[in-house]
C-alpha positions in Angstrom: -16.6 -15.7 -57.2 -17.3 -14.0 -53.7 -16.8 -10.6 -53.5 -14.2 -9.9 -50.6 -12.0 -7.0 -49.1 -8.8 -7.7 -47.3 -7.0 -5.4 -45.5 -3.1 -6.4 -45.1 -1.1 -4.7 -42.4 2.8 -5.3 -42.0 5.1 -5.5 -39.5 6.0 -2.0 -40.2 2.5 -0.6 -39.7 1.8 -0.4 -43.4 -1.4 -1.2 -44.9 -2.9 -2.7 -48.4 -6.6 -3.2 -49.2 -7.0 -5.8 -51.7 -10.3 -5.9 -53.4 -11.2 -10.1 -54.9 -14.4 -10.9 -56.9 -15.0 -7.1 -58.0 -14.8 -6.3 -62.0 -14.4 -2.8 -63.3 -14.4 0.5 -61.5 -16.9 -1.5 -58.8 -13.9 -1.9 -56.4 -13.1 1.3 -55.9 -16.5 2.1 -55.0 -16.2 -0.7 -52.3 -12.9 -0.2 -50.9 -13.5 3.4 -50.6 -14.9 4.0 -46.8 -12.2 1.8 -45.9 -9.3 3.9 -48.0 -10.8 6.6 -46.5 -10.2 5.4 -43.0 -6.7 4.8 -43.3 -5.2 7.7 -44.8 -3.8 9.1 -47.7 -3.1 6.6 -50.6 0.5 6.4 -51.5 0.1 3.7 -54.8 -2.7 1.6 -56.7 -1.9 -1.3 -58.4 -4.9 -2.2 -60.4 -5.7 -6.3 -61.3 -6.9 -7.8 -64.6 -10.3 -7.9 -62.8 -10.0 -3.9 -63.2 -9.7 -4.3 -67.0 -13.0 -6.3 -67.0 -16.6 -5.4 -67.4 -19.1 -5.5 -64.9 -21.6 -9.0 -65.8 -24.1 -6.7 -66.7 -22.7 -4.8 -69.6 -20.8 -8.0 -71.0 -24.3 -9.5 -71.6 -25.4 -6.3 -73.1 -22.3 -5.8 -75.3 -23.0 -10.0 -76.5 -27.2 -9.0 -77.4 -26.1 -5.8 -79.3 
């Protein structure tokens, strides 16, 4: 899956970033400079992608 950022702005003014293709922690690393931007965070909802790890330490975990 293609990693992507999308950056949702309502009506009011308000704005979501929405991290796809990113598993673990890695998507707060990528959003970051663009949280940043924007302001103060008022709420995170974190995904089932969150919950997973990264390729790399799945692969790890399966040769131990």
């Amino acid at each position: 899956m293609n990693k992507t950022i999308e950056i949702i702005v309502t009506p009011s003014g308000e704005t979501r970033v929405e991290t796809k293709g990113f598993a673990g922690s890695a998507c707060r690393q990528a959003s970051q400079f663009i949280e940043a931007a924007l302001g103060r965070r008022t709420g995170e909802e974190l995904t089932p992608e969150f919950h997973q790890l990264p390729e790399f330490q799945q692969v790890r975990q399966q040769n131990l």
